[in-house]
N, C-alpha and C positions, 0 to 999 in steps of 0.2 A: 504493500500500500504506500510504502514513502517513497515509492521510485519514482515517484510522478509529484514529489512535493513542490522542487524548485519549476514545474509547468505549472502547477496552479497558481504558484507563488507570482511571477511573471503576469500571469491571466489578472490575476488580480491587481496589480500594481496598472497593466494595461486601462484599466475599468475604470481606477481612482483618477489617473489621468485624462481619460475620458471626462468625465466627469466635471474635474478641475476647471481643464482648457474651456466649456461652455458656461461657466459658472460667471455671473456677469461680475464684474469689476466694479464698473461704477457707473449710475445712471446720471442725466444730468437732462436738464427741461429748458429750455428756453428759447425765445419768441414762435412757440408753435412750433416746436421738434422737439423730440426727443430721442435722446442717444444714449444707446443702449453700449456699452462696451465689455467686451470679455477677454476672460484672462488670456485667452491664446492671440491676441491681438483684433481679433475683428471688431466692426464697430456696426453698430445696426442704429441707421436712422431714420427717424417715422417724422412725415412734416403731417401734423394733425389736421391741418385746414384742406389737404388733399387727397389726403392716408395713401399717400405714396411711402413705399417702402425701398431704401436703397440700403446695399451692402457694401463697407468700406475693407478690404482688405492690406493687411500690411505688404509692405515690398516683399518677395521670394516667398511667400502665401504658399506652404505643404513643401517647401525644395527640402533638405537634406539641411544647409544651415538653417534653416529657421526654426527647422523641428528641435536641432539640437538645444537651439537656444532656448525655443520655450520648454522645453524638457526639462534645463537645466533651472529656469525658473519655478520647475515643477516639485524638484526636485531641493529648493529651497522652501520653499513654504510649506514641501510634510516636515522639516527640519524644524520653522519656526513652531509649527501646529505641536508637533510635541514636544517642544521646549516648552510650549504657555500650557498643554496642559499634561504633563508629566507622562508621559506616554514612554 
């Protein structure tokens, strides 16, 4: 039964990170839009008075460096998350 630990183990880190990258950052309202941004960089913004919806993508969006880098940011904040709660 443990031969397959470190594939779950993996599966699951895959999930959290899932998870992370779509988890919004930070919202913000103003003059009739609203911007939606998340952690893996995208920015989602709604102009209310047309309910047009656009999606803003960062530079190199899914290449190989950008993955790394938001990884790497990912890979900071489960660091911060159990630091604050004793994990």
């Amino acid at each position: 039964m443990t031969e397959h630990t470190d594939v779950v183990e993996e599966q699951r880190q895959r999930i959290r990170y899932d998870d992370w990258r779509n988890e919004v950052k930070y919202l913000q309202a103003n003059n009739g839009k609203i911007e939606l941004a998340f952690n893996d960089g995208r920015v989602r913004v709604e102009d209310t008075k047309t309910g047009k919806i656009k999606m803003i993508y960062p530079e190199g969006y899914m290449s190989k460096d950008w993955m790394s880098s938001v990884l790497e940011r990912f890979k900071k904040a489960i660091v911060n998350y159990k630091n604050k709660t004793g994990e």
